[in-house]
C-alpha positions in Angstrom: 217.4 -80.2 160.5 218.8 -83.7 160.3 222.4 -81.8 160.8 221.2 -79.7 164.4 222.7 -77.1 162.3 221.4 -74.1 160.6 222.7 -72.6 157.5 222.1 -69.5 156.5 220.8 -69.7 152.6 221.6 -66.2 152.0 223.3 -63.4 153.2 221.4 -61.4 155.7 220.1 -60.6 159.6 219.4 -63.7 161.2 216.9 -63.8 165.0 218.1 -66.7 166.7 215.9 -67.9 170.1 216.7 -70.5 172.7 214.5 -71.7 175.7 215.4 -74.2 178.2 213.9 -75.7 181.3 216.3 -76.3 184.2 216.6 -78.0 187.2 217.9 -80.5 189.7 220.1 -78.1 191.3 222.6 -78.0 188.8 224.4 -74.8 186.5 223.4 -74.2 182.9 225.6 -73.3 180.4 223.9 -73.5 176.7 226.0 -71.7 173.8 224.4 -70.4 170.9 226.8 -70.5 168.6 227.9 -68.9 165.1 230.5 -71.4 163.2 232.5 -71.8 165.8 232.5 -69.0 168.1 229.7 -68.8 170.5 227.5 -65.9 170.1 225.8 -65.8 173.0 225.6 -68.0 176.5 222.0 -69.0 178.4 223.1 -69.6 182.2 220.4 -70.7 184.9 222.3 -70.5 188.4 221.1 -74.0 190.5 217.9 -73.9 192.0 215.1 -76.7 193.8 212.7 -75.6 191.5 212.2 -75.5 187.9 213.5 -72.7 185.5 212.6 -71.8 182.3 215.3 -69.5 180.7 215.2 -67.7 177.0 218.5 -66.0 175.5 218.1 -64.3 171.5 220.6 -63.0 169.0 220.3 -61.3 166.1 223.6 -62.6 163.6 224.9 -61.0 160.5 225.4 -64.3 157.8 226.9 -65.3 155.4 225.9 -68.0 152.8 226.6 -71.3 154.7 227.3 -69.4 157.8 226.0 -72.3 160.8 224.3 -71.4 163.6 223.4 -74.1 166.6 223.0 -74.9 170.1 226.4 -76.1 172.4 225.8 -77.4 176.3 228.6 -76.0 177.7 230.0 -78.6 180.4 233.1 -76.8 182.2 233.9 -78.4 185.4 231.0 -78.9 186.6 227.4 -80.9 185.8 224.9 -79.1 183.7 221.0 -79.9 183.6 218.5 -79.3 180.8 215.4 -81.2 181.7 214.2 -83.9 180.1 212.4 -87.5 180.4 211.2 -90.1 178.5 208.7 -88.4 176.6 210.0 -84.7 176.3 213.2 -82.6 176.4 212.1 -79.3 177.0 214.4 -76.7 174.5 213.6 -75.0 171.9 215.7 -73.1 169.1 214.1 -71.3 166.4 215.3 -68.6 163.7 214.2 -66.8 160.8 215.6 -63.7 158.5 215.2 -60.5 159.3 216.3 -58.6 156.7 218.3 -60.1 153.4 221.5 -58.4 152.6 221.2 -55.6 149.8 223.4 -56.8 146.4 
């Protein structure tokens, strides 16, 4: 956890979720991503109201396969809210099935 990176202890199907609150009229690009390629993208179009958007994945990995979350920045501004006393995202995982030997 100290890392922000997950690594898969075994070989197996991996469930990956992400939730993120957005807002202040700005685009949302979050990555999930798998080493280094990004597995799947959470976008939240601008609003004047709050958002809360969830994105999953289920990954095939390998032992010391990573898995994390990437804000994608692009051109533009991008808003995951947050203040002094909480940043609201979440990213949780867990296997699904180990890898038959």
């Amino acid at each position: 956890m100290a890392a922000g990176h997950f690594v898969a202890p075994l070989s197996g199907l991996y469930f990956f979720s992400l939730n993120v609150h957005s807002w202040n009229f700005k685009e949302t690009y979050v990555h999930v991503v798998h080493n280094e390629e990004a597995a799947v993208i959470l976008y939240a179009q601008p609003s004047d109201r709050s958002i809360m958007q969830s994105q999953s994945v289920m990954l095939a990995l390998a032992p010391g396969d990573r898995v994390w979350v990437r804000l994608f920045k692009r051109e533009r501004e991008n808003a995951i809210y947050s203040d002094d006393v909480d940043t609201y995202i979440t990213f949780s995982g867990h296997l699904i099935k180990p890898e038959d030997d």
